[in-house]
DSSP file (Angstrom, degrees, kcal/mol; ACC not computed):
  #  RESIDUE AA STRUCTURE BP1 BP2  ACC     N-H-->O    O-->H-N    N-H-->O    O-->H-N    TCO  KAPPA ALPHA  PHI   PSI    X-CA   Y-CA   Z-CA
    1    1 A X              0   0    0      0, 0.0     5,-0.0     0, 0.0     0, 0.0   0.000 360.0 360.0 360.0 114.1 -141.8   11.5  -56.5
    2    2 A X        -     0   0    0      1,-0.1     4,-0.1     3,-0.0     0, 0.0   0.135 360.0 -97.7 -64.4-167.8 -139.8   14.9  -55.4
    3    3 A X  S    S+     0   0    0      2,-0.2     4,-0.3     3,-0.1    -1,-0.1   0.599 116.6  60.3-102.6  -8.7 -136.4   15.0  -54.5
    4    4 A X  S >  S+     0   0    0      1,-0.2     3,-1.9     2,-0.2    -1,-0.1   0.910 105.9  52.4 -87.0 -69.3 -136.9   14.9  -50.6
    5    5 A X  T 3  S+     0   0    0      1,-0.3    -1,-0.2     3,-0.0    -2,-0.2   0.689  98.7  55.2 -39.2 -12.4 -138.6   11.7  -51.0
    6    6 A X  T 3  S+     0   0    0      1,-0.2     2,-0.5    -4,-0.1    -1,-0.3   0.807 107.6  66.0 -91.8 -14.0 -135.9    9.6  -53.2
    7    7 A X  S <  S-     0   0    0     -3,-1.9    -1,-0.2    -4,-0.3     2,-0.1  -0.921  75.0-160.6-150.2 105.0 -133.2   10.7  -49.9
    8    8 A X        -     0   0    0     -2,-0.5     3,-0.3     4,-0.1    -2,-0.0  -0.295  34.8-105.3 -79.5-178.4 -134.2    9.0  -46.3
    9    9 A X  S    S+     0   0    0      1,-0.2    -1,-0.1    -2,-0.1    -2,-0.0   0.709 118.5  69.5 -72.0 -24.0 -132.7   10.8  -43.4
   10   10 A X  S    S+     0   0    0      2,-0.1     2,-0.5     1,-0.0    -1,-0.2   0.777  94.8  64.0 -94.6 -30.0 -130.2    8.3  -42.8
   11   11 A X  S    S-     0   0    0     -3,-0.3     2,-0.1     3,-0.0     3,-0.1  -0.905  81.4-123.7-110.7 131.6 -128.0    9.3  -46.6
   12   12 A X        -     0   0    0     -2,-0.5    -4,-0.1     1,-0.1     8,-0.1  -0.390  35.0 -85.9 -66.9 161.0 -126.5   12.4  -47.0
   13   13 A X        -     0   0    0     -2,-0.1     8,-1.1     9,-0.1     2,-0.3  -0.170  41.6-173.5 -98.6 143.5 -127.4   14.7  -50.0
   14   14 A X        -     0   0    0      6,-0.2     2,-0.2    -3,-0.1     6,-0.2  -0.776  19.0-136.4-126.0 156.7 -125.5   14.3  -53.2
   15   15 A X    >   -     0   0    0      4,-0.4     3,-1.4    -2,-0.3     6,-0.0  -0.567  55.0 -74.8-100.1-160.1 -125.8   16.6  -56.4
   16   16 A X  T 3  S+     0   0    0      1,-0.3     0, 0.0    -2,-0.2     0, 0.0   0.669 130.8  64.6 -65.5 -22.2 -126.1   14.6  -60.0
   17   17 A X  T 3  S-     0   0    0      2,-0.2    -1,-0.3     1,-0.0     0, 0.0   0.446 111.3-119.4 -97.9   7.2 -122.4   13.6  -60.0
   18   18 A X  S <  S+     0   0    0     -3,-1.4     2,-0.5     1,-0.2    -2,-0.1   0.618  70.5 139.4  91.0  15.0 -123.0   11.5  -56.8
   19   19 A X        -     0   0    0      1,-0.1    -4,-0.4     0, 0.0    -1,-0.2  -0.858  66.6 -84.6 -91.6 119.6 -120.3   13.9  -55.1
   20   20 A X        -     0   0    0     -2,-0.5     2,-0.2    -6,-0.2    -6,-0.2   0.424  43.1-132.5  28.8 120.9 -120.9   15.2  -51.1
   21   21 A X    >   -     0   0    0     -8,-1.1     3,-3.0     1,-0.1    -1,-0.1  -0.742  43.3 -82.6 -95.1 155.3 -123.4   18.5  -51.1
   22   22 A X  T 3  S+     0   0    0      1,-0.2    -1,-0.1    -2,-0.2     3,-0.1  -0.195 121.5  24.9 -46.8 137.3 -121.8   21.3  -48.8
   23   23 A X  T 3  S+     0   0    0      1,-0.2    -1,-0.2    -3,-0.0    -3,-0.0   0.508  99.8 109.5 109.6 -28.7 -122.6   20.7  -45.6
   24   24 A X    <   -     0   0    0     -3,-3.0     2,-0.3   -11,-0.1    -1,-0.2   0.029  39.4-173.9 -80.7 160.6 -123.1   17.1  -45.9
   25   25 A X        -     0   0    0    -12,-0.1   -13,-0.1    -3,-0.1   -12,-0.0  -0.572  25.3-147.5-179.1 143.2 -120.9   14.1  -44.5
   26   26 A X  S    S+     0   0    0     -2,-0.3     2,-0.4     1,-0.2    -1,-0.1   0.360  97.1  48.3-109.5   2.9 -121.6   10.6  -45.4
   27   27 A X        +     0   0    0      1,-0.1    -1,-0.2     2,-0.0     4,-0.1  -0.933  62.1 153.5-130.7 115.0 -120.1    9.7  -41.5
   28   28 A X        +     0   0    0     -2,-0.4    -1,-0.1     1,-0.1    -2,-0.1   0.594  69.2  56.0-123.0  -1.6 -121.7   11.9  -39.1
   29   29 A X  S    S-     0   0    0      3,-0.0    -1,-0.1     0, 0.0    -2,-0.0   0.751  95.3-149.1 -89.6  -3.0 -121.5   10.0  -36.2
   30   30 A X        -     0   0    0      2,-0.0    -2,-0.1     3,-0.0     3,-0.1   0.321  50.3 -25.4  54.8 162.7 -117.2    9.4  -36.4
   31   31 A X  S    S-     0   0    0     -4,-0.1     3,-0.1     1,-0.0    -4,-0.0   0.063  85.1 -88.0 -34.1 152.7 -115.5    6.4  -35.2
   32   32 A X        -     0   0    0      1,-0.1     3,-0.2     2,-0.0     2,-0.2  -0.196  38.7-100.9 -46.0 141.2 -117.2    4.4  -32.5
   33   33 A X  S    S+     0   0    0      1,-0.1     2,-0.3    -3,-0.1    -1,-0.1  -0.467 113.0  22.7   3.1  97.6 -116.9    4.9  -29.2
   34   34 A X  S    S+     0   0    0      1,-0.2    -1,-0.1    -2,-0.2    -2,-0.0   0.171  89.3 125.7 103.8 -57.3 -114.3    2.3  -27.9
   35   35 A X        -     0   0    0     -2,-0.3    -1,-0.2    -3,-0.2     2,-0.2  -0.223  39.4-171.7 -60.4 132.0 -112.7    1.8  -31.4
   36   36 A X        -     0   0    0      3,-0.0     2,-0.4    -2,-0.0     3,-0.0  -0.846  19.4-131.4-126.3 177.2 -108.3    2.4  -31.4
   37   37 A X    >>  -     0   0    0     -2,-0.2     3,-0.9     1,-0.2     4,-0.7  -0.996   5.3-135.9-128.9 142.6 -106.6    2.5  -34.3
   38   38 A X  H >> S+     0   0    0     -2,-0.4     4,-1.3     1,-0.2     3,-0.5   0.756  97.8  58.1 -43.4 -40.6 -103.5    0.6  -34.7
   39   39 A X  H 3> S+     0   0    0      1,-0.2     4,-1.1     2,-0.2    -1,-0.2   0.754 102.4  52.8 -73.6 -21.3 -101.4    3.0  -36.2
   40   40 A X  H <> S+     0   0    0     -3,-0.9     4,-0.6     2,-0.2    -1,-0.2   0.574 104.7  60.6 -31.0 -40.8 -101.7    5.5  -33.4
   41   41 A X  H XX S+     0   0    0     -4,-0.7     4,-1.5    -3,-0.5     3,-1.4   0.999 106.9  43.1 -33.5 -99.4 -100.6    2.7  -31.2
   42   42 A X  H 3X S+     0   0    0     -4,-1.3     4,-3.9     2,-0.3     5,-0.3   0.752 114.1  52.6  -3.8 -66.1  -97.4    2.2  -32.9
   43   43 A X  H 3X S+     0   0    0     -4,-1.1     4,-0.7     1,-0.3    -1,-0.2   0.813 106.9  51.1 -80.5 -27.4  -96.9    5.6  -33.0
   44   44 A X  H <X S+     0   0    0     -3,-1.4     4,-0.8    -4,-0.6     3,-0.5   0.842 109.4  47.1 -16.4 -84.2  -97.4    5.9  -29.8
   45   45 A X  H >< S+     0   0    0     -4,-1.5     3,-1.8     1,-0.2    12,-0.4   0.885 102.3  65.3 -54.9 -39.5  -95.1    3.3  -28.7
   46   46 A X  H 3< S+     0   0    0     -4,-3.9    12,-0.9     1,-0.3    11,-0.4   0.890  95.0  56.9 -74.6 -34.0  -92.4    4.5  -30.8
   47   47 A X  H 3< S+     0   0    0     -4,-0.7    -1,-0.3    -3,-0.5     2,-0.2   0.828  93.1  94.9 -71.6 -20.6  -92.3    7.6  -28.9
   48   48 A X  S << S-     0   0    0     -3,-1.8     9,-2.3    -4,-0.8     2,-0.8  -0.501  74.3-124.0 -72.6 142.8  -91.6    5.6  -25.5
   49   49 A X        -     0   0    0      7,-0.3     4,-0.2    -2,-0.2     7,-0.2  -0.764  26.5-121.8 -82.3 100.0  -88.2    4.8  -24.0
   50   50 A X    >   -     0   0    0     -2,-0.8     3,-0.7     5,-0.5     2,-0.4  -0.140  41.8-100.1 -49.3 159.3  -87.7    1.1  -23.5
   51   51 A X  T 3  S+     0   0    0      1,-0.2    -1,-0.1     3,-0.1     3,-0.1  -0.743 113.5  22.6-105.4 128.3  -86.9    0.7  -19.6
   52   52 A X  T 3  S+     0   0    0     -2,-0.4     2,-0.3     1,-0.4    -1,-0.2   0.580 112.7 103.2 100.2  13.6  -83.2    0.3  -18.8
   53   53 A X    <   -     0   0    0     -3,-0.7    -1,-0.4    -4,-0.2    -4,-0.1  -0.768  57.7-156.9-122.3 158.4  -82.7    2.2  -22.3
   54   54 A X  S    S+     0   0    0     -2,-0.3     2,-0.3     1,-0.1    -1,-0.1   0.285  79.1  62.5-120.8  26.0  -81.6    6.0  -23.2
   55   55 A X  S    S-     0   0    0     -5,-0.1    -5,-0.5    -7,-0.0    -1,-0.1  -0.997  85.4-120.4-136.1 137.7  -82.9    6.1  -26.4
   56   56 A X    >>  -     0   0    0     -2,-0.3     4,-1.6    -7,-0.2     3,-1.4  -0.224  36.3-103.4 -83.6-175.7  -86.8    5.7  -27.6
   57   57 A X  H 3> S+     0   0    0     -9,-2.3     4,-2.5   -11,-0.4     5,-0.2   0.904 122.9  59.9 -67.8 -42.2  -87.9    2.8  -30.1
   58   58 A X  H 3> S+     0   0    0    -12,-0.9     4,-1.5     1,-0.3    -1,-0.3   0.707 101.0  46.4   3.8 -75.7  -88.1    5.2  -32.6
   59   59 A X  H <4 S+     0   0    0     -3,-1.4    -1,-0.3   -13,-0.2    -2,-0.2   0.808 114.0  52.9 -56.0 -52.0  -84.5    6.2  -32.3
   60   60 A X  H >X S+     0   0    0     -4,-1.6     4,-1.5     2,-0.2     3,-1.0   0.813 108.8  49.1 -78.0 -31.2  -83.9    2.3  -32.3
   61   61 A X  H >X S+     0   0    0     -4,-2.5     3,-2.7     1,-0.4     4,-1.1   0.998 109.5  49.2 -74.0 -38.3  -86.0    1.7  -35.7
   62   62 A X  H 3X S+     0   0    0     -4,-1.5     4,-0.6     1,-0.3    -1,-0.4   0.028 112.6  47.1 -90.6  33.8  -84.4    4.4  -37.7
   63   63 A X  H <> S+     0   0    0     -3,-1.0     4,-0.9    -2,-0.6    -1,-0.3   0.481 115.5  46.3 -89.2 -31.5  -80.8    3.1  -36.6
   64   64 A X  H <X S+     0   0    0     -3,-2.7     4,-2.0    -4,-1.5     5,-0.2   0.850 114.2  53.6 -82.3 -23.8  -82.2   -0.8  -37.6
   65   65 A X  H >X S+     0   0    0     -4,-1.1     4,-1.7     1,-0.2     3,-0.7   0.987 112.6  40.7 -74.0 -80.3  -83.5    1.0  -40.9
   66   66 A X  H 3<>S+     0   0    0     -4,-0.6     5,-0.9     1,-0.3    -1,-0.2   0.373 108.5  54.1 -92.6  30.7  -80.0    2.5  -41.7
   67   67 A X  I 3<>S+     0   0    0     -4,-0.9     5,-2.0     3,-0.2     6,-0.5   0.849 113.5  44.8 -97.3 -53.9  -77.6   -0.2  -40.9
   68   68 A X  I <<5S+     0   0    0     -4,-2.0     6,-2.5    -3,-0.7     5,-0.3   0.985 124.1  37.1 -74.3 -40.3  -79.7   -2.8  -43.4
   69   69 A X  I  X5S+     0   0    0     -4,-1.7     4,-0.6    -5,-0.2     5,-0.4   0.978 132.3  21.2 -68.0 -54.0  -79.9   -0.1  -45.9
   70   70 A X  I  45S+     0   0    0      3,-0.2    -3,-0.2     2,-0.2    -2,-0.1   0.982 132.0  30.4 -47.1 -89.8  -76.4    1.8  -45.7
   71   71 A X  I  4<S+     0   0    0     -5,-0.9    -3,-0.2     1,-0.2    -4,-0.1   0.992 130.0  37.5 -57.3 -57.8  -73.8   -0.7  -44.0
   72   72 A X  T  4<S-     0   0    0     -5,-2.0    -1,-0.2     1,-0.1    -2,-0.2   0.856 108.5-136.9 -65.6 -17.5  -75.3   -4.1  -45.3
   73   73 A X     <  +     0   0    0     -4,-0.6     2,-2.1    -6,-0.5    -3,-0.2   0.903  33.8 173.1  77.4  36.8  -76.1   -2.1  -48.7
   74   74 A X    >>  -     0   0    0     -6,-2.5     4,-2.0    -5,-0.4     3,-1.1  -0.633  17.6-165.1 -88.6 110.5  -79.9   -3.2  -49.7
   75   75 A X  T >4 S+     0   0    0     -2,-2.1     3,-2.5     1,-0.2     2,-0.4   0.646  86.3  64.7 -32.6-109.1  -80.7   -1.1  -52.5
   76   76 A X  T 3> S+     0   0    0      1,-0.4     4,-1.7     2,-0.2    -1,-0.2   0.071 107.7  43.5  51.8 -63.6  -84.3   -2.1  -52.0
   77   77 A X  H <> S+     0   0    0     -3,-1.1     4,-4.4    -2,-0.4    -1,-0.4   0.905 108.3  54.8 -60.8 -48.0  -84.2   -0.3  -48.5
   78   78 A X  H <X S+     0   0    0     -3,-2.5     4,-2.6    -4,-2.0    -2,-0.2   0.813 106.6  49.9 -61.5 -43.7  -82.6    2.3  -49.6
   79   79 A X  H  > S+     0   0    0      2,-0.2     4,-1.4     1,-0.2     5,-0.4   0.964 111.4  50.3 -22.7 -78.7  -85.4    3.0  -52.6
   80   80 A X  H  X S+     0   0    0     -4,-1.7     4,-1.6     1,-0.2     3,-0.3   0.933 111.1  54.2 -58.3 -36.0  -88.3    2.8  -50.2
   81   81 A X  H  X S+     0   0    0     -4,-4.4     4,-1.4     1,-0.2    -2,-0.2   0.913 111.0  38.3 -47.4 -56.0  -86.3    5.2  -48.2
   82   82 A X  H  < S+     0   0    0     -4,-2.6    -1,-0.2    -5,-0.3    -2,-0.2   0.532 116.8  50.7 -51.1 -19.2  -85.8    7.6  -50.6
   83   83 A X  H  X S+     0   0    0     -4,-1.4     4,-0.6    -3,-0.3    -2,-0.2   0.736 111.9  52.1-108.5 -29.5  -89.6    7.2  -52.2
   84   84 A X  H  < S+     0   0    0     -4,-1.6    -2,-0.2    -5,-0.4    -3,-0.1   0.853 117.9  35.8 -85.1 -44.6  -91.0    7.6  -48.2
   85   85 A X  T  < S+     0   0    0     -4,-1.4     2,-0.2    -5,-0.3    -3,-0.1   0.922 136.3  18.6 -82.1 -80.4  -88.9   11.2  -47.4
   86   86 A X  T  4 S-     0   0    0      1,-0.2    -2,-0.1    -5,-0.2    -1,-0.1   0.146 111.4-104.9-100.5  27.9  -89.1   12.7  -50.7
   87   87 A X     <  -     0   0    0     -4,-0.6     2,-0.5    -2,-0.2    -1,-0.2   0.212  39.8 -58.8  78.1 154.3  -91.9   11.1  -52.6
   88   88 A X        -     0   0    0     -5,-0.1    -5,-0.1    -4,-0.1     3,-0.1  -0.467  65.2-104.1 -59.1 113.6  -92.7    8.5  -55.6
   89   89 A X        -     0   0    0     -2,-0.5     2,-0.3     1,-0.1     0, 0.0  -0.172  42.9 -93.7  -6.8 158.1  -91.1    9.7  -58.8
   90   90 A X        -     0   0    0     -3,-0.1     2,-0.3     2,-0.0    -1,-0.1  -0.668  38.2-164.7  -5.9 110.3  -93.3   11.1  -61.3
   91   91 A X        -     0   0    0     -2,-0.3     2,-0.3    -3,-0.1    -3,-0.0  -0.935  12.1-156.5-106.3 150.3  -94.9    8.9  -64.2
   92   92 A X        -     0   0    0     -2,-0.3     2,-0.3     2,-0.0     8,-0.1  -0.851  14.1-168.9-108.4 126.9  -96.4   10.3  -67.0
   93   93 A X        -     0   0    0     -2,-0.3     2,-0.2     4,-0.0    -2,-0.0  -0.884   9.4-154.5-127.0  78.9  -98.8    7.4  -68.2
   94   94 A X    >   -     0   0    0     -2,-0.3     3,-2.2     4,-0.1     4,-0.3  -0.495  17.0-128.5 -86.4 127.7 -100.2    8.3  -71.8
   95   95 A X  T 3  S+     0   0    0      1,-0.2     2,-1.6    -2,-0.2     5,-0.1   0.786 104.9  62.0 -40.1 -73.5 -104.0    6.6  -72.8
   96   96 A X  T 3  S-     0   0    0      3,-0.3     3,-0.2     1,-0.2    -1,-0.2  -0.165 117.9-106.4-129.7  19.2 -102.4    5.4  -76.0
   97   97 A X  S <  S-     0   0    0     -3,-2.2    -1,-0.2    -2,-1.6    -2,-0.1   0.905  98.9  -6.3  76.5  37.9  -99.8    3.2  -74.8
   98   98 A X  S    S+     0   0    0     -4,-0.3     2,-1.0     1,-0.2    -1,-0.2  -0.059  91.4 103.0 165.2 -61.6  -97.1    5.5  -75.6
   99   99 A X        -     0   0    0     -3,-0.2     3,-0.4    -5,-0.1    -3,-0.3  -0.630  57.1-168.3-100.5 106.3  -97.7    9.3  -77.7
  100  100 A X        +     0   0    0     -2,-1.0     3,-0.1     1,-0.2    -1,-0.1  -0.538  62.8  26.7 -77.8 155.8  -97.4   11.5  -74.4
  101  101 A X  S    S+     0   0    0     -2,-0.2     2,-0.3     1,-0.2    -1,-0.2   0.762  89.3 139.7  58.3  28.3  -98.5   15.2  -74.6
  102  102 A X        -     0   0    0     -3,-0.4    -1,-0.2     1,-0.1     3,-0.0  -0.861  60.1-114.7 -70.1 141.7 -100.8   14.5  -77.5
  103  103 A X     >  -     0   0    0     -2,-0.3     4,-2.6     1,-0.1     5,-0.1  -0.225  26.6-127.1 -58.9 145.9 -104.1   16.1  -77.7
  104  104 A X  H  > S+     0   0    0      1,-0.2     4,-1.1     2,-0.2     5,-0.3   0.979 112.8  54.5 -84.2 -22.4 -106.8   13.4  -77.4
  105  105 A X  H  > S+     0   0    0      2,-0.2     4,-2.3     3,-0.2    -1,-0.2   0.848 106.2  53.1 -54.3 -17.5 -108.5   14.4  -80.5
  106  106 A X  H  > S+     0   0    0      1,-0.2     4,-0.9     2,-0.2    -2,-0.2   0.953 116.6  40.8 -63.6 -72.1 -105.0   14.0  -82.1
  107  107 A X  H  X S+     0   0    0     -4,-2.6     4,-1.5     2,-0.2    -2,-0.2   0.615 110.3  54.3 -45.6 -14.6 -105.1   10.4  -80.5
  108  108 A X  H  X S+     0   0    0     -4,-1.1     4,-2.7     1,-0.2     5,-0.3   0.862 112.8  48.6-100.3 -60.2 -108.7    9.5  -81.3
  109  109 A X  H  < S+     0   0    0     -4,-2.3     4,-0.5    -5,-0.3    -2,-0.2   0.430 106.1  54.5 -91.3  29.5 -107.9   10.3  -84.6
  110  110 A X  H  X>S+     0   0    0     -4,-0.9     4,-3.1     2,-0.1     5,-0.5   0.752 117.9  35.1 -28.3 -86.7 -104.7    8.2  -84.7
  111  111 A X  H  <5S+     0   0    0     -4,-1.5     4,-0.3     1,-0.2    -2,-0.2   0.594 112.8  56.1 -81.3   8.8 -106.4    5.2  -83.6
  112  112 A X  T  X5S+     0   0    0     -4,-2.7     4,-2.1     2,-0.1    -1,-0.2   0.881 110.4  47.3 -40.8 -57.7 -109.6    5.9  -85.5
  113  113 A X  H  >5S+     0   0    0     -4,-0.5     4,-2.2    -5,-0.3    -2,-0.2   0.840 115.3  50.4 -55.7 -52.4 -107.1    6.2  -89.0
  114  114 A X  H  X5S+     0   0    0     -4,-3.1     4,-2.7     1,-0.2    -1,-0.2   0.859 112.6  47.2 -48.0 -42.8 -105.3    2.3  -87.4
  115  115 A X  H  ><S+     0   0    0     -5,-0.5     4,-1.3    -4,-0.3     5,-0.4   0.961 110.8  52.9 -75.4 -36.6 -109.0    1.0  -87.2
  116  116 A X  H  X S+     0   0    0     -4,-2.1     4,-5.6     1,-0.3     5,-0.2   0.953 110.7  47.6 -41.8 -71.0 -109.6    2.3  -90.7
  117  117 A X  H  X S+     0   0    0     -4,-2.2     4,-0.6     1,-0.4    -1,-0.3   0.782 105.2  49.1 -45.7 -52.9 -106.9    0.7  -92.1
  118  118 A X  H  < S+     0   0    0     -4,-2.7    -1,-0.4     1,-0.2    -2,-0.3   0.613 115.2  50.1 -78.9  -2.7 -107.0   -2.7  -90.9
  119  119 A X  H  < S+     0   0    0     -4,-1.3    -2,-0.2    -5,-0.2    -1,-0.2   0.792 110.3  46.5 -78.9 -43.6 -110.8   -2.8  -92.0
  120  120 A X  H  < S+     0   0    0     -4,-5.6     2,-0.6    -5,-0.4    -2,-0.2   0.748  92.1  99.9 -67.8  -6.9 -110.2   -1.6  -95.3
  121  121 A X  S  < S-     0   0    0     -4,-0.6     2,-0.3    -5,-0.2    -1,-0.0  -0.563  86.0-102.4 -98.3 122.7 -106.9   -4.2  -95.9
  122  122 A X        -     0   0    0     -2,-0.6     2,-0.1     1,-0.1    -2,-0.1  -0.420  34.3-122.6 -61.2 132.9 -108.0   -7.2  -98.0
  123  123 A X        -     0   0    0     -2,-0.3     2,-0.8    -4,-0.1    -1,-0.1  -0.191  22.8-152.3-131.3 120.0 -108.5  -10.3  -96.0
  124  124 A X        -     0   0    0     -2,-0.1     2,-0.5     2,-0.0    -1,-0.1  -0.866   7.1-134.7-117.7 130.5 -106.5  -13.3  -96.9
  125  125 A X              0   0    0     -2,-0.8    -1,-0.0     1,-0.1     0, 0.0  -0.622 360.0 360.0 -82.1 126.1 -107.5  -17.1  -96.4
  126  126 A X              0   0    0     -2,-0.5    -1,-0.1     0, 0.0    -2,-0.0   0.596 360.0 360.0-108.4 360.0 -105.3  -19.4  -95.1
């Protein structure tokens, strides 16, 4: 079986690592017809001026936003605020529970050396 045969018309073309070939798109028709998307909505609305009002909804969340964080003082808000304008902090997350900026052959043979040990350590009945 060639390679045109394993690949109907209907799936786009992959190489080996199962990633998109140029050229490719695994949606080629786009959203439906018909189809909205809620966050557009929203965004949408926000930009409108409530009737009898001079300011849009917009204007009206980010004031409800910084009276509960600010005056009332929720830290909490204030966090997500911070973490939404300028991004999450950084983590550094090391495989080995802990020794960041180690090579992983330094680490494989870390915990190779750990495994060693507790095999080789005589075995006591209780």
């Amino acid at each position: 079986m060639n390679e045109q045969d394993k690949t109907s018309q209907n799936k786009p073309e992959r190489d080996e690592s199962g990633r998109l070939l140029p050229g490719n798109t695994a949606n080629p028709n786009g959203r439906p017809k018909g189809s909205f998307s809620l966050v557009e909505m929203i965004k949408h609305k926000l930009q409108e001026i409530p009737e009898g009002k001079d300011k849009t909804y917009a204007e009206y969340f980010v004031e409800q936003i910084m009276k509960k964080s600010v005056i009332e003082g929720d830290t909490s808000m204030m966090k997500d605020m911070i973490n939404r304008v300028d991004g999450m902090p950084r983590q550094n997350i090391g495989l080995d529970g802990g020794a960041e900026g180690l090579p992983i052959n330094i680490l494989n043979n870390v915990l190779s050396n750990d495994i060693n040990e507790k095999d080789n350590k005589p075995q006591t009945e209780d």
